[in-house]
C-alpha positions as CSV (number, residue, x, y, z in Angstrom):
1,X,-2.2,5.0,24.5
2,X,-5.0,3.3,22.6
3,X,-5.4,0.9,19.8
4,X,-6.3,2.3,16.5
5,X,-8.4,-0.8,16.1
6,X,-10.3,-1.5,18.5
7,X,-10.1,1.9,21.0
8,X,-8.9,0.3,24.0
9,X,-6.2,0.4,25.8
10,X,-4.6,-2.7,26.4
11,X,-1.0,-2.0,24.5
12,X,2.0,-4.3,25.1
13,X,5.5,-3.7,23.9
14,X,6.6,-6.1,20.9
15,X,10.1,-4.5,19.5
16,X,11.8,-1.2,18.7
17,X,10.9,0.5,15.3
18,X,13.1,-0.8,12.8
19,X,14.4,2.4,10.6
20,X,15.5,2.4,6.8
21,X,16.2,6.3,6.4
22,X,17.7,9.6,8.2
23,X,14.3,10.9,7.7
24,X,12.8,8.0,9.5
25,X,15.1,8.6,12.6
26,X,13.6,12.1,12.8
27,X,10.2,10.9,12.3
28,X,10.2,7.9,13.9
29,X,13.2,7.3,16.1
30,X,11.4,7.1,19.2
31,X,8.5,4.7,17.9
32,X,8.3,1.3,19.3
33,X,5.7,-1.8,18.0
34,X,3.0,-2.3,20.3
35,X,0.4,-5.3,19.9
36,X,-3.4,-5.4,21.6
37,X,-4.3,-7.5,24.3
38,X,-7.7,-7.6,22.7
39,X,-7.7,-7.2,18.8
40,X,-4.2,-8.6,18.6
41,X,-3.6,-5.5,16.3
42,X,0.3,-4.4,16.1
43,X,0.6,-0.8,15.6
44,X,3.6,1.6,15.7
45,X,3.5,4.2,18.5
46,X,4.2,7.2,19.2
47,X,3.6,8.2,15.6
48,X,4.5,11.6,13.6
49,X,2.3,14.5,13.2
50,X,-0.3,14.3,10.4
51,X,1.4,17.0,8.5
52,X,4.8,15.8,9.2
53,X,3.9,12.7,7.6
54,X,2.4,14.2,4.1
55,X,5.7,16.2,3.8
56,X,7.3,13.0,4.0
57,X,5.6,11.5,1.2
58,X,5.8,14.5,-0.9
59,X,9.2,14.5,-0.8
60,X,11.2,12.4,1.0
61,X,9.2,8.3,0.4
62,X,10.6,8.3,-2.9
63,X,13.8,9.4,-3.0
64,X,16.3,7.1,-4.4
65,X,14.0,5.1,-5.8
66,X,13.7,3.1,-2.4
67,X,10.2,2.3,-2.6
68,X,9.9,2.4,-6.1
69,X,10.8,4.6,-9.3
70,X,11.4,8.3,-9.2
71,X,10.1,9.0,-12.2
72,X,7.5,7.8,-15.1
73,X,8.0,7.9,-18.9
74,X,5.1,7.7,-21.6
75,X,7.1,5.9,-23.8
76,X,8.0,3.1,-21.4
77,X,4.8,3.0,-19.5
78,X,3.0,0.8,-18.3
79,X,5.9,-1.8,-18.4
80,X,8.9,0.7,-17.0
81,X,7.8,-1.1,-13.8
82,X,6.8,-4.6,-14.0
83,X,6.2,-5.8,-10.4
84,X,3.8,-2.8,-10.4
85,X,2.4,-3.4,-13.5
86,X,1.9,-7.2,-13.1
87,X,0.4,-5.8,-9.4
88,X,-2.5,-3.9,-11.6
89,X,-3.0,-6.5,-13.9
90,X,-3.5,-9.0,-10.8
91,X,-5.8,-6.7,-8.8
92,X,-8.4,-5.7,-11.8
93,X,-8.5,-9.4,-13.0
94,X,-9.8,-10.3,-9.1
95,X,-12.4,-7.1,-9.2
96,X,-13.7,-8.0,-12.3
97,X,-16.2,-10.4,-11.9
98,X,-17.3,-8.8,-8.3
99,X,-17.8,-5.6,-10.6
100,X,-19.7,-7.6,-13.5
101,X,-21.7,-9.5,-10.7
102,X,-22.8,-5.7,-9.4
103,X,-23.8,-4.6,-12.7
104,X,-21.8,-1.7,-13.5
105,X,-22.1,0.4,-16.1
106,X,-18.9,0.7,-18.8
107,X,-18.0,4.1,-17.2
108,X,-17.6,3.3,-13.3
109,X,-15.9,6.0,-11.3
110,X,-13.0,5.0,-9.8
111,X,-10.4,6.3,-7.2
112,X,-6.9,5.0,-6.7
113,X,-5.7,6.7,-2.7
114,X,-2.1,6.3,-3.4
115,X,-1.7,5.9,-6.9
116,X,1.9,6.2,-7.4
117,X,2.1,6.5,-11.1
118,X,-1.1,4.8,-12.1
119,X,-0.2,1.2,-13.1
120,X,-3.2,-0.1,-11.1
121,X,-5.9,2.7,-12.8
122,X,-4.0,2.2,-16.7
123,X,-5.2,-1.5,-15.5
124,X,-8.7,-0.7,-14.9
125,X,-8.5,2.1,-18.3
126,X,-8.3,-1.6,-20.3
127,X,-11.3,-3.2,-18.9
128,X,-13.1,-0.1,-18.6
129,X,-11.5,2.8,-21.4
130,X,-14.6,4.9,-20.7
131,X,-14.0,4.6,-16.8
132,X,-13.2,8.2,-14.7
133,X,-10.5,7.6,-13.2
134,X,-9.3,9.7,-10.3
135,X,-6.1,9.6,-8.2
136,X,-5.7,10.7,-4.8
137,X,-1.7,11.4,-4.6
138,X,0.6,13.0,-2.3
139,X,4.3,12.6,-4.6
140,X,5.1,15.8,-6.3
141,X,7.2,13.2,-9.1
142,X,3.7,11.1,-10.0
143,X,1.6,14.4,-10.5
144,X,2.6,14.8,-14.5
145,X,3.0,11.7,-15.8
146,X,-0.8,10.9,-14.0
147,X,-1.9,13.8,-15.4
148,X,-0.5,12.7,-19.3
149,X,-2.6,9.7,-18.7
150,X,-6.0,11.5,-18.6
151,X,-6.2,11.1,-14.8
152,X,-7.8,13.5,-12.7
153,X,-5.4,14.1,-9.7
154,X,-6.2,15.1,-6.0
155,X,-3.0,16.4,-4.2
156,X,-4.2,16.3,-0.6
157,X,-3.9,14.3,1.9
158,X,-7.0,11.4,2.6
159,X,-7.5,12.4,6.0
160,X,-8.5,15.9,4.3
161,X,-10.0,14.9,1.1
162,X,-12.3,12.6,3.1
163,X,-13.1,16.2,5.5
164,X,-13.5,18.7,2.5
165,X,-15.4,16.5,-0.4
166,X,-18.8,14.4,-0.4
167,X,-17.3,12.7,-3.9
168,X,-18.8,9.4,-4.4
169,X,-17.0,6.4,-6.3
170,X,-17.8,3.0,-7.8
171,X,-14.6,1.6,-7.1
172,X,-12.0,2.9,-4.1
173,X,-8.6,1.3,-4.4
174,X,-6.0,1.4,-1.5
175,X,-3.2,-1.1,-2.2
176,X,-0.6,-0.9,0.5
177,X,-1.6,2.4,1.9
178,X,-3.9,1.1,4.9
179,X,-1.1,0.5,7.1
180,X,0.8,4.0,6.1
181,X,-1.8,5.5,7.9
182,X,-2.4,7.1,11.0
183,X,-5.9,5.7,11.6
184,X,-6.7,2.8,9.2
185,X,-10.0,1.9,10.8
186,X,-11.3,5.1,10.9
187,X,-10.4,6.1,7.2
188,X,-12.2,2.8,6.1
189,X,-15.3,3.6,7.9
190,X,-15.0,7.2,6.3
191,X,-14.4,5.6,3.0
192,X,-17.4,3.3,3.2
193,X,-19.8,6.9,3.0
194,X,-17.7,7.7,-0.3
195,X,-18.7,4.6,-1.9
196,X,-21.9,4.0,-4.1
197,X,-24.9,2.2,-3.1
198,X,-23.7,-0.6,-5.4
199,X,-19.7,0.2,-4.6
200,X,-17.0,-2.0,-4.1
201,X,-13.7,-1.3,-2.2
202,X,-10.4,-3.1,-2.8
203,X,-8.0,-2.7,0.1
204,X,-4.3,-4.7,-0.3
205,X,-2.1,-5.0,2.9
206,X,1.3,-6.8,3.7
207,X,0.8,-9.6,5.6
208,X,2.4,-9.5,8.9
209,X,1.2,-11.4,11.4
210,X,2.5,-10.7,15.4
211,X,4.6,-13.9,15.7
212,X,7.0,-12.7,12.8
213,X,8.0,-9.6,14.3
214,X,10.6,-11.2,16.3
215,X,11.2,-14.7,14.0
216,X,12.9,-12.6,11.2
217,X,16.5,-11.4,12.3
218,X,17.3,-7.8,11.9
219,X,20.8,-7.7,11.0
220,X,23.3,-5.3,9.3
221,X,23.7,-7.3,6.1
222,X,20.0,-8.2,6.2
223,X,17.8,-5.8,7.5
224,X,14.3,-5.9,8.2
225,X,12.5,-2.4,8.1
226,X,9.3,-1.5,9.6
227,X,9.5,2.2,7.9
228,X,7.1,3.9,6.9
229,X,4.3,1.7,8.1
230,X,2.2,2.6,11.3
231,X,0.1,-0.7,10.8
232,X,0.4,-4.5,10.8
233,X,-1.9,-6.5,9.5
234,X,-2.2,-10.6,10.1
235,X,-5.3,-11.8,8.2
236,X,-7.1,-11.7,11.3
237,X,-6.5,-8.6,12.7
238,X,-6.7,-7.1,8.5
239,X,-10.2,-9.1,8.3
240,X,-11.8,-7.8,11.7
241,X,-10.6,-3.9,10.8
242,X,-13.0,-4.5,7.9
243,X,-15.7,-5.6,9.9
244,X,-15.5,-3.2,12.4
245,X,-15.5,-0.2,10.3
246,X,-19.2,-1.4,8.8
247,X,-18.1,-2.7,5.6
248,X,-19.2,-6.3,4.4
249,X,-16.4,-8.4,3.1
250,X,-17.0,-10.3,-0.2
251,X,-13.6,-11.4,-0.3
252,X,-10.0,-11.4,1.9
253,X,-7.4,-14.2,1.8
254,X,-3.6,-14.0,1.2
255,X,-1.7,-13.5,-2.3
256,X,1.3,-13.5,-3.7
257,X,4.4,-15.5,-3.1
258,X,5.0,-17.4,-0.3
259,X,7.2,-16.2,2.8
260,X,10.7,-17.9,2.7
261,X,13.5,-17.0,5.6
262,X,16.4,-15.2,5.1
263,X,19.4,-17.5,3.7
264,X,22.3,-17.9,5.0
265,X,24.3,-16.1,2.6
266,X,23.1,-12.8,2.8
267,X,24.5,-12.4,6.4
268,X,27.7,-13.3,4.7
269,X,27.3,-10.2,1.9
270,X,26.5,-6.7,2.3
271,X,23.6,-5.0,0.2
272,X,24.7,-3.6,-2.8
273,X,21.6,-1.4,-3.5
274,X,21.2,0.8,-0.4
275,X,24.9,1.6,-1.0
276,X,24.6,2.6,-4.3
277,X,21.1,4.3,-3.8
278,X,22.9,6.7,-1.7
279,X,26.1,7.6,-3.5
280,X,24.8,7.6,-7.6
281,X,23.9,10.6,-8.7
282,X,19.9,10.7,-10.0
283,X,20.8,10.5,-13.6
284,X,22.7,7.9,-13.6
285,X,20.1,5.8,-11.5
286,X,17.5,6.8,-14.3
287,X,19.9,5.1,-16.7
288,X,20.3,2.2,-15.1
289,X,17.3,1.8,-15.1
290,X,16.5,2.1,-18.3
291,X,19.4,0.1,-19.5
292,X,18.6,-3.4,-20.7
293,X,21.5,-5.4,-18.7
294,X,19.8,-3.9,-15.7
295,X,16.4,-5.2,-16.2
296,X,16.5,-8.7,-14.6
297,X,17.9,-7.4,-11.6
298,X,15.1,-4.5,-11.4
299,X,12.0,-6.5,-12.6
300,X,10.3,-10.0,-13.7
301,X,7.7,-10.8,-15.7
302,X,4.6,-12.4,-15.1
303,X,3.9,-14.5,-12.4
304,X,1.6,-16.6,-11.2
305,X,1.8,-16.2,-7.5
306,X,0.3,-12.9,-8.5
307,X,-3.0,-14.5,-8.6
308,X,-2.7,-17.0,-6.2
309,X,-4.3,-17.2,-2.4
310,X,-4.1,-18.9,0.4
311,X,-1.1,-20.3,2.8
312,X,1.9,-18.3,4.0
313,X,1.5,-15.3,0.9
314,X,3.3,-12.0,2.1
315,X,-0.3,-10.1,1.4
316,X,-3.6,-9.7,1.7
317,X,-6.1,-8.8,-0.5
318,X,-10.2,-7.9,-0.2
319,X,-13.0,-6.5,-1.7
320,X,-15.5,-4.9,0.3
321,X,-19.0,-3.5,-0.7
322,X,-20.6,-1.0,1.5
323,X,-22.5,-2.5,4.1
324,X,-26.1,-2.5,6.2
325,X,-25.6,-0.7,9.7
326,X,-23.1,1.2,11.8
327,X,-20.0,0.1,12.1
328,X,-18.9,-1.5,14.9
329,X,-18.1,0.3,17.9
């Protein structure tokens, strides 16, 4: 086996995959986490079949709303979601002086890789209303309310998109898709031919470095998944990916709130949500949601660890611009 960073083959055994669904036992119930002896890179192996995993995300990643919403409405959007919202908000406040600095014009073309249901490009439509946006998206439930925002949609995989198109963008947003998939490195030094001379790329990761793998407790009333990610990124590692895949980096650092250890308490409780995820029927989860005693328990508003950097932050963010060279080898 060989690292997806850095090539080699210098793999050590960290942990078992930890698994959050019965579609993850099928997919990835044999998986282990494996760190490099060089790069320090943890990665998840052996990994599903490219095609098994798109299935998976056309269907299966959001069902019962586990990582995030079902479904999108006009007349609630772009605040039906606010961690996601605040999370556009966040990201095109940080690109927009790198993108003023470059000289852009006031219709950039921008792709989101993974838009879900486009809080991140309705962001960028604010600052930039005559923008082209374009989402690259695999979820069968995103694809009509994207396309009732005016967004152009690509329903292919990247690995694909990046084979069968020559497209060129201003701005390439990937915010937490890098470690979902099966080759980060190589996708970003693919991505760097699909950006403008003057392009920037904004890449957003969790931020998990090696020693933590084994400091959190995985317990019954408090688990700890690692599904679906095939990736884990510690600031280092995330930083040196960048590098090696040609691009220059302008900016990486943690955001967000801090890390805190699991209390006490919730070893004493059992979690409500998976629970109820599984036996509600989808209409009445789409209620819930939509019902105003549910709201604090579903969302917050903003914050300002959003837009803070630095210290123990549970991700990382960067901008990137293409580069001079080959990437590294």
């Amino acid at each position: 086996m060989s690292c997806v960073g850095c090539g080699l083959a210098n793999l050590e055994r960290v942990r078992p995959y930890r698994l959050d669904s019965s579609r993850g036992r099928l997919l990835f119930g044999a998986s282990w986490l494996f760190r490099c002896r060089d790069c320090g890179l943890v990665q998840a192996k052996p990994l599903p079949g490219a095609e098994e995993l798109a299935d998976y995300y056309a269907t299966t990643y959001r069902t019962g709303g586990r990582h995030g919403a079902e479904a999108a409405t006009i007349r609630d959007f772009p605040k039906d979601n606010l961690f996601y919202y605040h999370r556009g908000q966040s990201i095109a406040a940080l690109l927009d002086p790198h993108l003023k600095s470059r000289n852009f014009s006031d219709a950039p073309r921008v792709l989101d890789i993974g838009a879900g249901f486009g809080h991140l490009l309705h962001a960028f439509g604010e600052r930039f209303p005559r923008a082209a946006r374009t989402a690259l998206e695999l979820s069968e439930s995103c694809f009509p309310h994207l396309e009732t925002l005016g967004i152009r949609v690509i329903r292919e995989p990247i690995e694909s998109w990046l084979t069968e198109s020559a497209e060129r963008f201003d701005v390439i947003l990937l915010s937490h898709v890098l470690e979902h998939l099966r080759q980060p490195v190589e996708v970003l030094q693919r991505l760097r031919s699909r950006l403008s001379p003057n392009g920037l790329l904004f890449v957003e990761v969790p931020n998990i470095p090696a020693d933590s793998l084994n400091r959190y407790l995985d317990h019954a009333w408090a688990p700890r998944f690692d599904e679906p990610h095939l990736t884990f990124f510690s600031l280092a590692t995330f930083n040196a990916s960048l590098q090696r895949a040609g691009l220059e980096v302008l900016f990486c650092a943690p955001a967000g709130p801090e890390y805190r250890d699991i209390p006490g308490w919730r070893f004493t409780l059992p979690q409500i949500r998976p629970f109820l995820v599984r036996v509600l029927p989808a209409g009445i989860k789409r209620a819930l949601r939509r019902n105003a005693a549910t709201t604090p328990l579903q969302s917050f508003g903003r914050a300002e660890p959003f837009f803070e950097y630095g210290g123990r932050a549970i991700w990382i963010r960067s901008v990137s611009a293409p580069g001079v060279g080959e990437p590294a080898p």
